[in-house]
C-alpha positions in Angstrom: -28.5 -0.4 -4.2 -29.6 3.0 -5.2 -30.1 2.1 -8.6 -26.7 0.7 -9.3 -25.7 -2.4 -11.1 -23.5 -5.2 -9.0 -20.0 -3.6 -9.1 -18.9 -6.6 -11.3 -21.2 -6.9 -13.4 -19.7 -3.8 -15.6 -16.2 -5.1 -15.7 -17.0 -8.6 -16.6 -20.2 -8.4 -18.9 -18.4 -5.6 -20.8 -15.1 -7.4 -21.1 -17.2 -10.3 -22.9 -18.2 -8.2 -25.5 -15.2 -6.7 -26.6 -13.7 -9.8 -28.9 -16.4 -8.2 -30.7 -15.0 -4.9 -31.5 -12.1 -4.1 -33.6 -9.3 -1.8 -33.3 -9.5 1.6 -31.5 -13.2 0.1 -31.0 -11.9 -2.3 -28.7 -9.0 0.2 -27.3 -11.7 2.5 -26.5 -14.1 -0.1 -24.5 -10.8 -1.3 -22.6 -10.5 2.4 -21.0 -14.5 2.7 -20.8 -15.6 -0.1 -19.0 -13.2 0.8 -15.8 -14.6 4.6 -16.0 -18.0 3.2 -15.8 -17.8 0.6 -13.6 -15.6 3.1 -11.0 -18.9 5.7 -11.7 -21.3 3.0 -11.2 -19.4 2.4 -8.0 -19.8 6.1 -6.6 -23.5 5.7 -6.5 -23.5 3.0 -3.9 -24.1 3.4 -0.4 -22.7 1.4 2.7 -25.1 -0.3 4.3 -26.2 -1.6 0.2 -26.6 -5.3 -0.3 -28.6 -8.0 -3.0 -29.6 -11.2 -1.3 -30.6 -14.9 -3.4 -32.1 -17.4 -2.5 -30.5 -20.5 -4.2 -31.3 -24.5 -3.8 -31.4 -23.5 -0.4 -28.9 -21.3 0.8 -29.0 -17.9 1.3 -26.3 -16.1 -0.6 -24.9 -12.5 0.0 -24.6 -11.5 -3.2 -23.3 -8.1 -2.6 -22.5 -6.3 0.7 -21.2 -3.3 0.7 -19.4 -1.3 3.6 -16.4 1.0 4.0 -14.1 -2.2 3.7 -14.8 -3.4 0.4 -15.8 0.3 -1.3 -12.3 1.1 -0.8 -10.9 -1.7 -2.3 -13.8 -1.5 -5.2 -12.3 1.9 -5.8 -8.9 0.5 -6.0 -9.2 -2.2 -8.4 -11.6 -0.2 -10.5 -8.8 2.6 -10.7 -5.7 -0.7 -11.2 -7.8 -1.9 -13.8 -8.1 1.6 -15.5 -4.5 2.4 -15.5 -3.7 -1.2 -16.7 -5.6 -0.9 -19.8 -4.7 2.3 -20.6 -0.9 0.5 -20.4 -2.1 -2.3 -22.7 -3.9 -0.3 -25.5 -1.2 -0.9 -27.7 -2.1 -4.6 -27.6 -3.5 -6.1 -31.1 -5.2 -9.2 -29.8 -8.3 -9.8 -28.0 -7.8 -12.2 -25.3 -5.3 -10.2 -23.0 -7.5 -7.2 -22.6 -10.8 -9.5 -22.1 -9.3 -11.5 -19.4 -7.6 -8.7 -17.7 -11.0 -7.1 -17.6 -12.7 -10.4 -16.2 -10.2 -11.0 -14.2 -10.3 -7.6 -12.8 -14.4 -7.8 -12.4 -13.7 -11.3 -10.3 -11.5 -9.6 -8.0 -14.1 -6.6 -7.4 -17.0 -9.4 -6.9 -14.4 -10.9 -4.3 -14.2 -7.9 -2.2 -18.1 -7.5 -1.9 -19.2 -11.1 -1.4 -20.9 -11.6 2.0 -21.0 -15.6 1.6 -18.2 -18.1 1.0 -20.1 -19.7 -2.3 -20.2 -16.2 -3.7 -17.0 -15.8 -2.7 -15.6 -19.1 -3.9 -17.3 -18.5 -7.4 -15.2 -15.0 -8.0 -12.2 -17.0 -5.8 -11.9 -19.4 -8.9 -12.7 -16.8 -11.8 -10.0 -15.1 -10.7 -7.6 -17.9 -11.2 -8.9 -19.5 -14.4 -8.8 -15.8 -16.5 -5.5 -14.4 -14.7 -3.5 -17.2 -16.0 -4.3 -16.4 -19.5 -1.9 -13.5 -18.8 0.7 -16.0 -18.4 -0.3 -18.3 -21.3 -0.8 -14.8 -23.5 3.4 -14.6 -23.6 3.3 -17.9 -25.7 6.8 -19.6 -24.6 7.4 -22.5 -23.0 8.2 -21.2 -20.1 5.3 -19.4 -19.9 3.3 -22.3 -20.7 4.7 -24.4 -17.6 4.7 -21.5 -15.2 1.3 -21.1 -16.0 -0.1 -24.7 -15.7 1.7 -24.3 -11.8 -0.2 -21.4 -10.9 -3.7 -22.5 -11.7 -3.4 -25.6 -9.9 -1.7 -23.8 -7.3 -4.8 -21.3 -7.1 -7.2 -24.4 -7.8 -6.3 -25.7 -5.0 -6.9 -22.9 -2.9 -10.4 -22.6 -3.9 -10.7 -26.0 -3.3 -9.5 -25.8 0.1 -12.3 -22.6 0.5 -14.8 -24.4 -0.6 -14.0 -27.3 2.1 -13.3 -24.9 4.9 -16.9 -23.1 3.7 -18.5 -26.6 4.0 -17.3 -27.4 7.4 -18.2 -23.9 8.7 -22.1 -24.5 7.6 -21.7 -27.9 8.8 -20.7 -26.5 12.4 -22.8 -22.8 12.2 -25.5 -23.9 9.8 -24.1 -20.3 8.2 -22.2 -19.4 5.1 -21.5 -15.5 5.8 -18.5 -14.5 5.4 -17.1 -12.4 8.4 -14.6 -12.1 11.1 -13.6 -15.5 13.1 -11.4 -17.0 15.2 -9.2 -19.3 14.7 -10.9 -22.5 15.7 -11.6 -25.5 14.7 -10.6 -26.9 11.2 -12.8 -24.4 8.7 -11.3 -21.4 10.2 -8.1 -23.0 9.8 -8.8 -24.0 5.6 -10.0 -21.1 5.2 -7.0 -19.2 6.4 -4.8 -21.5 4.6 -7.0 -20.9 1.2 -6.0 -17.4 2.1 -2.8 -17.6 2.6 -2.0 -19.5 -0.9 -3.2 -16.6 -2.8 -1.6 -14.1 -0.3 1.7 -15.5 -1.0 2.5 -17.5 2.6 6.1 -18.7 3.6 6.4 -21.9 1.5 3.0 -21.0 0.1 4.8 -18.2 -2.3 6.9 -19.8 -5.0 4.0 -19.6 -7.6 4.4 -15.8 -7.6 8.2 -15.7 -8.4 7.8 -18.9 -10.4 4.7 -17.0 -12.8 4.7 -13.1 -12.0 8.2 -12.5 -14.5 7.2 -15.4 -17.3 3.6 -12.9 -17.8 3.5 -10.9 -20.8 4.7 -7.2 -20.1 0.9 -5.9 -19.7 0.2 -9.1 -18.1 2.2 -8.7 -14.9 1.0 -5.4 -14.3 -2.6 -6.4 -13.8 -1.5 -10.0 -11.8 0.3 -7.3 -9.2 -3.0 -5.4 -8.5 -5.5 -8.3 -8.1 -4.8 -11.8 -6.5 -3.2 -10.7 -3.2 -4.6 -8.1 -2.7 -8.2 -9.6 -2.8 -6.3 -12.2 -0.4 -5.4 -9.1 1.6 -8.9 -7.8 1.5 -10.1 -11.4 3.2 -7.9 -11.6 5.8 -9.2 -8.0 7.1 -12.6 -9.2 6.2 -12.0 -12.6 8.3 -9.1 -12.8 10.5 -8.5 -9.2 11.5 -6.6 -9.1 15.2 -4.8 -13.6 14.4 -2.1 -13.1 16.5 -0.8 -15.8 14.2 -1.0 -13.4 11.1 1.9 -11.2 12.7 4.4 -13.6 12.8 3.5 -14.8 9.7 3.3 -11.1 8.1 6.9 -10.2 9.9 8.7 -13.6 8.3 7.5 -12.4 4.8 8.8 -8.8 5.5 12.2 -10.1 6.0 13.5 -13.5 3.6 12.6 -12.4 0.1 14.9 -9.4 0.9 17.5 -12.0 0.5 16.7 -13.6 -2.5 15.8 -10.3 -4.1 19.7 -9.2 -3.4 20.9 -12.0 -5.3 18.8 -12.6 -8.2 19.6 -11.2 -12.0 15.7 -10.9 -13.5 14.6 -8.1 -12.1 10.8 -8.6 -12.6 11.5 -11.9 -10.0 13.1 -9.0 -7.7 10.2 -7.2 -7.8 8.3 -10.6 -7.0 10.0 -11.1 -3.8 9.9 -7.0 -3.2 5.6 -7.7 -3.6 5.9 -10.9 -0.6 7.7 -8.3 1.2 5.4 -5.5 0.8 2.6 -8.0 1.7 3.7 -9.1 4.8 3.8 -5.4 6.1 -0.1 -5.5 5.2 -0.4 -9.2 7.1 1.1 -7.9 10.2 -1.4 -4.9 10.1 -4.2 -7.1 10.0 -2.6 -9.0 13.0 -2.3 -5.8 15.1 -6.3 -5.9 14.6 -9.0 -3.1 14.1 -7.9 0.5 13.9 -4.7 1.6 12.9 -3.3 -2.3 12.2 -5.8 -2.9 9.4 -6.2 0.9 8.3 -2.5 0.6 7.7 -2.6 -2.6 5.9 -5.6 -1.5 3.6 -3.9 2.0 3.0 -0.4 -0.1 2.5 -2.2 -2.7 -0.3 -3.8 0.5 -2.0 -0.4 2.5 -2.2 1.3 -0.7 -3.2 -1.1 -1.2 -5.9 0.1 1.9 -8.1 3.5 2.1 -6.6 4.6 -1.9 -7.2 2.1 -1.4 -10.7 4.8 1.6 -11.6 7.7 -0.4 -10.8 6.1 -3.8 -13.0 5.0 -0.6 -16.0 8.8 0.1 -16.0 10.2 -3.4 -16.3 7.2 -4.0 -18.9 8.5 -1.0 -20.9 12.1 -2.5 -20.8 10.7 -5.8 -21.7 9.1 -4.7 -24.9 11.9 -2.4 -26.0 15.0 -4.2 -25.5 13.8 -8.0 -25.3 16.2 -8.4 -21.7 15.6 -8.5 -18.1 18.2 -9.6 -16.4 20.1 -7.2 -14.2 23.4 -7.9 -16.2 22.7 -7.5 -19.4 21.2 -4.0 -18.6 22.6 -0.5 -17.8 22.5 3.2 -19.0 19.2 3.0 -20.3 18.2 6.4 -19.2 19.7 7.8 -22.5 17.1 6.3 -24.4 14.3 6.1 -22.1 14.1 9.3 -19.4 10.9 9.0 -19.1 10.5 5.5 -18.0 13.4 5.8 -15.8 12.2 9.1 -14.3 8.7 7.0 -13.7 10.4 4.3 -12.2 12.5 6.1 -9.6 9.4 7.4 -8.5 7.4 4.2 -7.7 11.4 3.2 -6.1 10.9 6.4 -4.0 7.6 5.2 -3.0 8.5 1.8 -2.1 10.8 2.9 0.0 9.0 4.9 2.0 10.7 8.6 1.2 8.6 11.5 2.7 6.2 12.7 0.5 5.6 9.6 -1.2 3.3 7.0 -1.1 4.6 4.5 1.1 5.7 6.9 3.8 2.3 7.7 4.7 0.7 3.7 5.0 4.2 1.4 6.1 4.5 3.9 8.8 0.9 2.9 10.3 2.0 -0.3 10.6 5.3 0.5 12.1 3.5 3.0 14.7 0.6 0.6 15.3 3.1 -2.2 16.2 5.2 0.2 18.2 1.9 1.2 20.5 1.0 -2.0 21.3 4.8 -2.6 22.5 5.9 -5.2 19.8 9.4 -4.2 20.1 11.0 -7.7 18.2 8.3 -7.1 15.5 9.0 -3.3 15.3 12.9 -4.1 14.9 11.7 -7.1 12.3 10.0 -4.4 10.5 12.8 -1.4 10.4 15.6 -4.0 9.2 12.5 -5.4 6.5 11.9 -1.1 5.5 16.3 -1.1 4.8 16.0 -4.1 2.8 13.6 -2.8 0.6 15.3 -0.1 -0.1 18.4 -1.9 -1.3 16.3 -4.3 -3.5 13.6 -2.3 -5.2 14.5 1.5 -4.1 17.9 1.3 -5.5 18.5 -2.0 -7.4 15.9 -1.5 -9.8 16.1 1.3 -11.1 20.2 1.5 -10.8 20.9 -1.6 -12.9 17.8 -1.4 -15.4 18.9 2.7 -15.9 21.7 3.7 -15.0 25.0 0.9 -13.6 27.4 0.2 -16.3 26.5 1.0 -20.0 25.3 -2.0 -21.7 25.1 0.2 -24.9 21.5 -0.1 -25.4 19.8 2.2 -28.2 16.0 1.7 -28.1 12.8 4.0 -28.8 11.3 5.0 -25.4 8.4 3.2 -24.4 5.0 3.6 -26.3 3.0 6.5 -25.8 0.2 4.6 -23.9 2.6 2.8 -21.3 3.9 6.2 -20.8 0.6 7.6 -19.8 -0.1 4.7 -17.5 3.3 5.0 -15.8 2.5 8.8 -15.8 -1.0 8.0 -13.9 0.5 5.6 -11.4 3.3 8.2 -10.6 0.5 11.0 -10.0 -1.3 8.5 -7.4 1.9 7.8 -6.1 2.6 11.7 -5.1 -0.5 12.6 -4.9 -1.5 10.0 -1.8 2.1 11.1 -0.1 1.3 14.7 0.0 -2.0 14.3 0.4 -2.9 11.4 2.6 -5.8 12.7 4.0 -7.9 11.4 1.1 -6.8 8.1 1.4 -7.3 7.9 5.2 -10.9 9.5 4.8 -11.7 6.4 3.0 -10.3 3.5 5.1 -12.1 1.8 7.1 -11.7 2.9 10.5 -10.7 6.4 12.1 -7.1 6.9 12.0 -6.1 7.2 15.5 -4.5 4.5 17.8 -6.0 2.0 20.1 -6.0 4.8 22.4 -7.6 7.4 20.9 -4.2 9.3 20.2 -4.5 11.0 16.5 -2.0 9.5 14.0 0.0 12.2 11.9 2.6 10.6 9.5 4.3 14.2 9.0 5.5 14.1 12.4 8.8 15.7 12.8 10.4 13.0 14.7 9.1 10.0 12.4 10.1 12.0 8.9 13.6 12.6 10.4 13.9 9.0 11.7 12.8 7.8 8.0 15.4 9.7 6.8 18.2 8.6 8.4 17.1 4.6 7.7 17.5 5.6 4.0 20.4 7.7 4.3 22.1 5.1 6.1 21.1 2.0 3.4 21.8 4.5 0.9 25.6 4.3 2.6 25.7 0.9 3.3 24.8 -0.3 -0.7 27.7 2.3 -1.8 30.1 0.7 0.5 29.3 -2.7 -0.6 29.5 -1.5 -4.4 32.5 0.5 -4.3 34.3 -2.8 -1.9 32.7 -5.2 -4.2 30.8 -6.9 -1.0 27.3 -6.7 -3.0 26.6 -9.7 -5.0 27.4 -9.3 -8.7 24.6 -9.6 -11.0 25.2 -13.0 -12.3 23.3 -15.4 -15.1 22.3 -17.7 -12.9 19.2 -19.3 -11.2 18.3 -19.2 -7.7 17.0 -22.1 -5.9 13.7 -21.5 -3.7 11.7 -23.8 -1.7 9.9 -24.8 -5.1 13.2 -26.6 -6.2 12.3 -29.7 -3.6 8.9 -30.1 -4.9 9.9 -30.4 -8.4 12.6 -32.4 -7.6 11.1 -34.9 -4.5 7.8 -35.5 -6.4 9.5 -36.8 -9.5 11.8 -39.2 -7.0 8.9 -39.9 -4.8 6.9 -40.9 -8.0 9.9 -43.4 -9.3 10.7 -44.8 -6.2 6.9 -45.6 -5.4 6.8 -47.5 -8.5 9.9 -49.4 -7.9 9.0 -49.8 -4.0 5.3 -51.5 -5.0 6.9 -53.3 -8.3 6.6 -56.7 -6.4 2.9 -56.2 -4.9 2.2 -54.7 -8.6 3.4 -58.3 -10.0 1.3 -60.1 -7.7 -1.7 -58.3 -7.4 -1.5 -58.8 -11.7 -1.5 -62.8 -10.6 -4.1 -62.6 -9.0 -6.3 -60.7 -11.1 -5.0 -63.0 -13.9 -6.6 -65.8 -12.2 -9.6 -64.4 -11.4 -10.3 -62.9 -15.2 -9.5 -66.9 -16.1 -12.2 -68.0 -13.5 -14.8 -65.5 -14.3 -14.0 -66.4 -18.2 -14.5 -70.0 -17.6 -17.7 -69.1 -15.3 -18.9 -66.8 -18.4 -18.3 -69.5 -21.2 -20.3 -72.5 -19.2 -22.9 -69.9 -18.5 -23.5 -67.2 -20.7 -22.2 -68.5 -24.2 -19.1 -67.3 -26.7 -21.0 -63.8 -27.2 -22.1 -62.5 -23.6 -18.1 -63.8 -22.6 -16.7 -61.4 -25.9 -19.0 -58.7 -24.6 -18.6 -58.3 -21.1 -14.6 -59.2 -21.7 -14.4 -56.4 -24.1 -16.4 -54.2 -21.8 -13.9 -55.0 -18.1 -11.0 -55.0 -20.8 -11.5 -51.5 -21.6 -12.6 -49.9 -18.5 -9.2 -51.6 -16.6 -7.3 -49.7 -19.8 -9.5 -46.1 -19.0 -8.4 -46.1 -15.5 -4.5 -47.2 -16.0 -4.3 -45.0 -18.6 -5.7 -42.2 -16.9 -3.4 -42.6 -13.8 -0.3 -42.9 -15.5 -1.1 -39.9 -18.0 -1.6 -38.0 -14.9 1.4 -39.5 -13.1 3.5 -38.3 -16.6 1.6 -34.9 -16.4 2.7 -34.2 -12.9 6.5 -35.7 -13.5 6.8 -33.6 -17.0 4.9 -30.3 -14.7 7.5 -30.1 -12.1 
């Protein structure tokens, strides 16, 4: 390891000592740790690794190759902008399990087993939702208990696919596979939970906007995109994954037209921005997942800039919804000029981020003569526009006055947002650093050298955004665009919460009957064994062992139905 430390060890041993600091103490550390960990980082080598030997098994503790260094760099740099956004923060327990949650998500990334990996898999659930919890409402407070059995569950189905695989392989690396047999298939579907899935997704709209301000801004940079990470690690070239990637791409553009809370719009915008990196592992090794690993790094600072924005607005004006906001861009430039950026980004304008990683996946999918997925992808690049590249920053800044009168965001956000904009131009002028570090050479599958500044594909881009630049003026000015309305929007979720509660009451009703005489008969039989116990055993050995089946009958009932009521009251 060249004399460095496990990349995670930094973020997460140093996190755990700063409830033991005070004020800029603990402001300080927050900003530290990252810098250190990221230069801790720069003196491994690929090839690296740290084996264990455990009851056993033989875990990959660390493994390091041009894969996961690029995404260690990446969270290592989220994680740095994300505390420099949250030093304004008075309490301890956002900051330490943003920075433990940040470490699990870098131990992810450079696990070579599935144990190692399920171990990070689960830290990263149980400290991320505390930046749910951290907002204190009751909203909060349900959302929050969703998500973590939403991602328990997903490490639960890891650690079954992982036991199957060493069941079948007598092996527990972690590598690429094919889809075969039922591991591979739990382990993709683990995957896909935390990578936001169709009808997998609704805990990331359902938690993301109920996070507190700082919270959301480190939940965008970690979970899926260490789920992004394991699908190139894993499943790199599942034709399966592009279908799957393209669907995402296109139906949150729909419910991101139509819904009023603007961090939820920039929930379904992160599904769609996903899916472009899902199809680009489908497309396979080269250009496919160099696009999807340069897409999830872009989308890191540009989606993080977007979430800094709406966190700014959060904290100064206490709203969120698109309708009761408007003209804020007399009283906070600054944040509106950072958030058109990460809009220009997100949609792809030359010279910004997303122009120079989408467009892989677009190209890649074009060369291998996907012309239904390419088409999928051009309307999905329009829609994006209209929902994040225009509506955000238009009804949060600019729209109808709302007349708003607030002090621009703190200092620190503003040097975060400032930060994230710099990666965000920097990486669309200069791609060439970003494609040094990716994982493969950036050429197509047949050798042909990729140049995103090509004349014909920035002229083509241009046109796609000039046109859905038209089309969302047209529909505003003929009132065709859906108003921004108090209302809420139902997703898949909706049948869940509302079937399970139904499904619950109906079972009882349906086994009320067997329920009365199954009771019968166990009435009987208590009266027999109690007779059998008197004749036998005397008045105290009956009490005892009455007392003792009495009770353990009460444990279990109550158990179930406090569970039963948990689940009803949860949904």
């Amino acid at each position: 390891m060249s004399g460095s430390l496990h990349p995670a060890l930094i973020l997460v041993a140093g996190a755990l000592l700063l409830p033991l600091l005070r004020g800029p103490w603990r402001g300080a550390a927050t900003v530290v740790l990252p810098l250190a960990g990221f230069l801790n980082l720069l003196g491994l080598e690929a090839g690296a690794g740290l084996r264990l030997e455990l009851a056993g098994f033989e875990l990959h503790l660390l493994r390091v190759d041009r894969l996961s260094l690029i995404f260690g760099y990446l969270f290592h740099l989220a994680a740095l902008v994300g505390a420099v956004y949250s030093l304004h923060l008075k309490d301890w327990l956002q900051p330490t399990t943003a920075l433990v949650y940040a470490g699990s998500a870098v131990g992810a990334v450079f696990a070579g087993d599935l144990i190692t990996l399920f171990l990070f898999w689960e830290l990263l659930a149980v400290t991320s939702v505390f930046q749910i919890w951290a907002r204190g409402s009751e909203r909060a407070l349900g959302a929050g208990m969703r998500y973590l059995l939403v991602h328990v569950t997903s490490g639960l189905l890891l650690l079954a696919g992982a036991a199957l695989l060493y069941h079948e392989t007598g092996s527990l690396a972690f590598g690429p596979m094919e889809l075969e047999g039922l591991a591979a298939w739990l382990l993709l579907l683990a995957i896909g939970v935390k990578c936001a899935f169709p009808l997998l997704h609704t805990w990331l709209v359902d938690a993301y906007p109920e996070a507190t301000p700082t919270g959301t801004v480190f939940l965008s940079a970690f979970t899926t995109k260490a789920a992004v990470y394991c699908l190139a690690r894993g499943f790199a070239g599942a034709e399966v994954l592009i279908w799957v990637g393209a669907v995402m791409t296109l139906f949150p553009i729909f419910f991101a037209v139509i819904e009023n809370d603007l961090r939820r719009v920039l929930g379904y915008s992160m599904i769609n921005q996903i899916g472009f990196m899902v199809v680009g592992v489908g497309l396979g090794e080269g250009l496919g997942v160099n696009g999807a690993v340069a897409h999830a790094f872009n989308d890191v600072f540009f989606k993080g800039l977007l979430f800094m924005s709406m966190g700014a607005v959060l904290l100064r004006t206490g709203r969120m919804n698109g309708s009761d906001l408007g003209g804020l861009y007399k009283s906070m430039p600054w944040t509106a000029g950072f958030c058109i950026v990460g809009a220009s980004s997100i949609s792809a304008f030359p010279l910004f981020s997303g122009f120079v990683s989408k467009s892989m996946v677009m190209a890649e999918a074009a060369h291998q003569g996907h012309v239904v997925l390419w088409l999928m992808l051009l309307f999905a690049s329009a829609g994006v526009f209209h929902h994040a590249g225009i509506k955000i920053p238009f009804f949060a800044f600019f729209s109808h006055d709302a007349g708003i009168r607030c002090r621009e965001a703190p200092r620190n956000m503003l040097i975060a947002m400032g930060l994230g904009a710099a990666v965000c131009l920097f990486n669309g002028i200069w791609p060439g650093v970003l494609y040094g570090l990716l994982p493969y050479p950036v050429v197509f599958s047949d050798g042909t050298a990729y140049h995103p500044f090509d004349p014909g594909h920035v002229l083509h881009q241009l046109q796609l955004l000039f046109f859905s630049a038209l089309a969302f003026a047209a529909l505003k000015l003929t009132h065709l665009y859906p108003p921004e309305l108090r209302s809420v929007n139902l997703d898949v979720d909706w049948l869940g919460r509302k079937l399970l509660p139904w499904g619950i009451r109906k079972l009882v009703d349906l086994t009320a009957p067997l329920r009365d005489r199954f009771s019968g008969a166990v009435r009987g039989l208590a009266a027999g064994t109690i007779d059998l116990l008197h004749a036998s055993h005397g008045p105290a050995a009956w009490a005892g062992r009455t007392w003792l089946t009495s009770t353990s009958v009460l444990v279990v009932v109550g158990a179930l139905a406090a569970y039963l009521l948990y689940v009803y009251r949860t949904f």
